[in-house]
N, C-alpha and C positions, 0 to 999 in steps of 0.2 A: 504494500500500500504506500503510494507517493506521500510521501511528509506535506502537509500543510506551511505554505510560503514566507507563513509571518511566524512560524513556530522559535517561540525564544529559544536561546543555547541552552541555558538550564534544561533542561528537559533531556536533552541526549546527552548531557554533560554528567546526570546525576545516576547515567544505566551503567550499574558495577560501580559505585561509587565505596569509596572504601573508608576506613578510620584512619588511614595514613594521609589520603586526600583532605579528607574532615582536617586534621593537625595541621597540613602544610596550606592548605585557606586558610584555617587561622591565624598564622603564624604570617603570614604574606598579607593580610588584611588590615595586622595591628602594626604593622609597619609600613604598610601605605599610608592610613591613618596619621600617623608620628609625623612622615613626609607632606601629608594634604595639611593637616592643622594649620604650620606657619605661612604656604603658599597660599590655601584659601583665606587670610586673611590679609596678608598683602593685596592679591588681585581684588579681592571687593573694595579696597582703599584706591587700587589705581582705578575701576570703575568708578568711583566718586560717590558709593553708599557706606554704609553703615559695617566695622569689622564684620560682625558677626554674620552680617548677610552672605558672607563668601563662606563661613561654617555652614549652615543652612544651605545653600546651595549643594556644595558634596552629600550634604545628609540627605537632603530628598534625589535629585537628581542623581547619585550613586546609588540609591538604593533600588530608585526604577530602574535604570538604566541592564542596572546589574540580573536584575528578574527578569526582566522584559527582552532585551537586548539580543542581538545575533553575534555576538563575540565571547569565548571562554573567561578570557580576560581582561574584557574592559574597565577602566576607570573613567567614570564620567565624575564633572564637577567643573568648577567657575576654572575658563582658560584666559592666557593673556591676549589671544585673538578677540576676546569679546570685551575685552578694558576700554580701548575706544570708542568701542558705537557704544555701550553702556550710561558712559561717562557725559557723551554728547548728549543721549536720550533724558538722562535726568535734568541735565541741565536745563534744555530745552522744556520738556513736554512733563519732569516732574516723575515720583515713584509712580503713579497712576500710570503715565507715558507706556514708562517701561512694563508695568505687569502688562495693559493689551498688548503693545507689541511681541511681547514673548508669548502670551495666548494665544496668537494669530499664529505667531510662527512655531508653537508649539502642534497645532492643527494643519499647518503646512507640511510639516514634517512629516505629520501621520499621513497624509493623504499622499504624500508621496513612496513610499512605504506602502502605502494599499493600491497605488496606482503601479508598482513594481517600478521606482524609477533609480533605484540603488545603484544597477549597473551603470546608468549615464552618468552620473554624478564628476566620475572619474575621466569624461569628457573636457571637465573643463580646463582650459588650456593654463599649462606649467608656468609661462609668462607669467600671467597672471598670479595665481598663487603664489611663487614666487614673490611678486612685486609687497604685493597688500601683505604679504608674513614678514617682510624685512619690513618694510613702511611703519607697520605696525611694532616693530620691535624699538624701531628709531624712536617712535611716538611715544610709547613706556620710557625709554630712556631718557627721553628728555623734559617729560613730563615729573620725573622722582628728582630731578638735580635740588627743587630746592628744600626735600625733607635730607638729602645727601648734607647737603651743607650746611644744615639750619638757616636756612633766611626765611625772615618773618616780615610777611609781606603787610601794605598800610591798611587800614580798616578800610571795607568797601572794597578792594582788590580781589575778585575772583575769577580768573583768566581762565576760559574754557577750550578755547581750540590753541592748539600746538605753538603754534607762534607766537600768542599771545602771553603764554606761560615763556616763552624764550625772553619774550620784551620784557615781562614784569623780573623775572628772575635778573636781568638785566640793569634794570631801576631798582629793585632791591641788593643787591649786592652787597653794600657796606652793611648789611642787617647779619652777615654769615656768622656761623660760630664755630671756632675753630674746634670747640671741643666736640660739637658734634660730628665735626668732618673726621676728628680721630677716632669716633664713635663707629663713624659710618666706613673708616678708612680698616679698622681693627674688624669690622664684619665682615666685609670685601677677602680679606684675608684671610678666614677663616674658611669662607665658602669655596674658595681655590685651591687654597693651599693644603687642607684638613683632608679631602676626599683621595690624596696621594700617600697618603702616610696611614692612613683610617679610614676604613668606611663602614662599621660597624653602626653607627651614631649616623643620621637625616646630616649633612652639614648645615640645611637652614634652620631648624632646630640647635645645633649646637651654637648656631652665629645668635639665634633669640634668648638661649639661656645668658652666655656669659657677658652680652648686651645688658638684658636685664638687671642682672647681676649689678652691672657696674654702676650702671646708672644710677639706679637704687640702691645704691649701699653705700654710696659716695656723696653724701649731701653735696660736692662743690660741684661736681656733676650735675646733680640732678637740675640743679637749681639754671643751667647752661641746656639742658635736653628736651626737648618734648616727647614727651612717651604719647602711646594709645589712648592710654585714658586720659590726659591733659584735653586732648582733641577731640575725642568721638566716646560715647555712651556706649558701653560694655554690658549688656543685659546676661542675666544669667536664666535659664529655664526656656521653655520654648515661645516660639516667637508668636507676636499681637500685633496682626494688622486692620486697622480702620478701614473696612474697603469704606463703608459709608461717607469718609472725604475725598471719593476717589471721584474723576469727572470722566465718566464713560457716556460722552454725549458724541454724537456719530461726526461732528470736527474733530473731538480730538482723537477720536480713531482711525478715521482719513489722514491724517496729520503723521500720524507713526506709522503708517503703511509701509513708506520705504523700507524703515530700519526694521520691520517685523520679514520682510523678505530677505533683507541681508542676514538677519540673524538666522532663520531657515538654512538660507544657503551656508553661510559659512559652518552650522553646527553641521550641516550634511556632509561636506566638504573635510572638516575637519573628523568628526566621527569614525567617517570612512577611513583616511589616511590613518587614524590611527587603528582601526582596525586589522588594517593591512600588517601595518608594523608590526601588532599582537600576531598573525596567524605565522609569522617567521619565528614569532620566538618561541610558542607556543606545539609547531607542528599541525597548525587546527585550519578551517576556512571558515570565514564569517561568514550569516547570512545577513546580506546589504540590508535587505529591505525591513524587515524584522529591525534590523538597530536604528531604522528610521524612523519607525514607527516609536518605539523604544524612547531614543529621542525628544521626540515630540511629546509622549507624554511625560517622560524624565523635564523635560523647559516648565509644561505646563504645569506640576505637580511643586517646582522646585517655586515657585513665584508666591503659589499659594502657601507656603512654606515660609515666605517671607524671603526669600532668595533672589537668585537675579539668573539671567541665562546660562547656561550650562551647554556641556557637549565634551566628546570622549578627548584626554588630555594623556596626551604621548607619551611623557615622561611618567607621570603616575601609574598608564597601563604597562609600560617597560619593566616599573620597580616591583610592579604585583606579579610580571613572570618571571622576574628575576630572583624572586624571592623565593618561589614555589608556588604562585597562585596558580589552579591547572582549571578550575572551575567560578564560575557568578558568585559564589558562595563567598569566597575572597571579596568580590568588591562590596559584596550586601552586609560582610563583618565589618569592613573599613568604615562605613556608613554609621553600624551600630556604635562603633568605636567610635566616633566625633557625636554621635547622638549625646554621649555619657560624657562626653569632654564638654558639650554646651551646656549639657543639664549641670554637672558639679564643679567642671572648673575655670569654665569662660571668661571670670572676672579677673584672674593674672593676664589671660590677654591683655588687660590694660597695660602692664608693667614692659613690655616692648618698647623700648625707642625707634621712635621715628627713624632715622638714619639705617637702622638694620632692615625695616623693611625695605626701605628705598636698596640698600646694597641686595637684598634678596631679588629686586627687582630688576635691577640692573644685570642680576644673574640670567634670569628669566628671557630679558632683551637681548642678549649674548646669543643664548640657546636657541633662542628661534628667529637670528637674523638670516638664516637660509646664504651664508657672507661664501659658502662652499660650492652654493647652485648659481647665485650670483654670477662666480669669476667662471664658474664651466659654463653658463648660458654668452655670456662674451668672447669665449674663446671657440666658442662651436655652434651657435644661431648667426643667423642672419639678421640684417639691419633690420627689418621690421621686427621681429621677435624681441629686440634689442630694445625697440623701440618702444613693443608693448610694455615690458618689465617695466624699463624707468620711468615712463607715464602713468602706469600704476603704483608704483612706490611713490614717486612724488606728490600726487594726487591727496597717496592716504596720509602723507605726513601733512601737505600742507592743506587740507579740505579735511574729508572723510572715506570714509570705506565705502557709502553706497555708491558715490560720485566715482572713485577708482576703479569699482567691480565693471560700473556701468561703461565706462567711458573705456577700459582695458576690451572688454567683450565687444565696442563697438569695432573697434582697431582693430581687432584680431578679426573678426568677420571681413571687415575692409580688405585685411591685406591678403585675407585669402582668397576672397572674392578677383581682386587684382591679378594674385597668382593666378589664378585659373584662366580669366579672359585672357591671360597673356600667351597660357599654356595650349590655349586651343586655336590663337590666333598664330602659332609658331609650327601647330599639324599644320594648318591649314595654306600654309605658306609653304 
């Protein structure tokens, strides 16, 4: 009897399943967990909400993901692909914004997924991806220079797009502190230099402990630092959201249509790719369409959550098969595991300096500047392909993601379009 199209992995994951599997999920679940903790709460800061919202996001969004899902070992939860349009959407259009647009594209997801459209996904051209994943990485980076340096910008000062943050950072300058930069300088180094000598220990974890640490136990310090809780509300237990001041009048859902499609595509985009990456480490094959579906209700589940967009994050699903995750069970313990960290011990998040997440982030921006596909698409495309990348990296540094996606996919049609007439006007000659 042919399997059913949307049938999640769990399912054929769990036939012969053994007590050494049971162990090695667990065991692979509570150290993904250790790893998600500090990076989901940097990413929800570079989206521009509330810490905890990026705990809450792995919590619901990891734990659909992982039931639902077409991969053994996915990790879904808040990526740094989704920090930018995130970041814009609140700004703009406010938390309300952002939950339709991820219900929109939490429903996009699925219906692509029930429409079987998993295989195409991986259609879309390399340029592109490419461009928006480096674009985006520049954008992180230079969006954290000023918790990197401590500069404390004038009252009224909230700079939302990219450049604007380069101006203000600019004009605050003289506001830096040096002790934070030692702050942020002694994280940096930890996150580099600690994973070669050890890797027993998350390094973003070891860089959050002995941060905290200092800050905090150092009155001369502290009194020079802004930690997490100086900045942002630390709630501990699970999360209370007011839809009733939410404005779901059909402007403002017209209004965030773009950013609900980009968010669609890029979770699909990105989900896929990292599933791919899992079925190498893993020996397994995903099913696309199922982790679309997955997806989509993983965005939609993670919002009402109190969370923010979600979708499968590479490095997290890396560490769960590198660990011994062989089954969904691993990502549905990691989930449970940050569930118990927001219920009992959320409130030390406050105790993080600023500067180490910004160095976390900066790590992050590193990792996914794609700086390897880059120099191989220069030395082995041709001028328009060339053309496509840097129009779309530039786009998303100095505009946004939907403007970059749109305007790369127009180019890339154009020039193939070109190629072609040119190709049948050269038979024909």
């Amino acid at each position: 009897m042919k399997e059913f199209y949307l049938m999640p992995k769990l399912f054929s994951a769990l036939k012969g399943y053994t007590k050494q599997k049971a162990v090695n999920d667990i065991i692979a679940g509570v150290i993904v967990a250790i790893i998600a903790l500090p990076l989901s709460i940097a990413l929800a800061l570079a989206s521009g909400v509330e810490p905890a919202q990026g705990v809450y996001t792995a919590i619901a969004a990891g734990f659909v993901v992982s039931l639902l899902g077409g991969s053994r070992v996915q990790i879904a939860g808040p990526t740094a692909a989704f920090a930018t349009i995130v970041a814009g959407v609140v700004a703009t259009s406010g938390m309300d914004g952002l939950f339709i647009a991820t219900v929109i594209a939490g429903a996009l997801l699925i219906l692509m997924g029930v429409c079987k459209l998993g295989t195409f996904i991986k259609y879309m051209p390399h340029t592109i991806t490419v461009g928006f994943t480096g674009g985006i990485a520049v954008t992180i980076f230079l969006g954290q220079i000023k918790d990197f340096l401590g500069i404390t910008y004038s009252q009224g000062v909230r700079p939302i797009e990219t450049l604007e943050k380069v101006e203000a950072n600019i004009h605050h300058i003289g506001t830096f502190s040096p002790i934070a930069l030692l702050i942020g300088l002694l994280s940096l180094f930890i996150l580099i230099f600690y994973p070669k000598i050890e890797k027993r220990l998350p390094p973003s974890l070891l860089a959050v402990i002995v941060g905290a640490l200092i800050v905090n136990l150092i009155p001369a310090i502290d009194k020079n630092v802004y930690t997490i809780g100086d900045l942002y509300n630390i709630p501990q237990g699970l999360p209370k959201i007011d839809f009733g001041s939410f404005d779901f009048s059909s402007q403002k859902i017209i209004s965030v249509l773009p950013n609900a499609f980009t968010i669609a595509i890029l979770a699909a985009i990105e989900s896929l790719l990292s599933c791919v990456v899992a079925d190498g480490m893993v020996n397994s094959k995903h099913n696309p369409n199922s982790e679309l579906v997955a997806q989509g209700v993983g965005n939609i589940a993670s919002v009402f959550f109190g969370g923010i967009p979600a979708t499968g994050a590479i490095a997290r699903t890396s560490a769960n098969a590198k660990n011994g995750g062989t089954t969904p069970i691993a990502g549905m313990v990691h989930a449970a595991v940050l569930l118990l960290v927001v219920l009992f011990l959320m409130p030390y998040a406050s105790l993080i300096p600023m500067p180490t997440i910004a160095a976390i982030l900066f790590m992050v921006a590193y990792n996914m500047s794609e700086k390897e596909k880059f120099v191989k698409i220069f030395k082995t495309k041709q001028i328009p392909d060339i053309l496509v990348l840097l129009t779309t990296f530039l786009l998303t540094v100095i505009f946004d993601l939907v403007v970059a996606i749109a305007v790369g996919i127009v180019m890339h049609v154009l020039f193939v379009l070109v190629k072609r007439l040119r190709s049948r006007k050269n038979d024909r000659s």
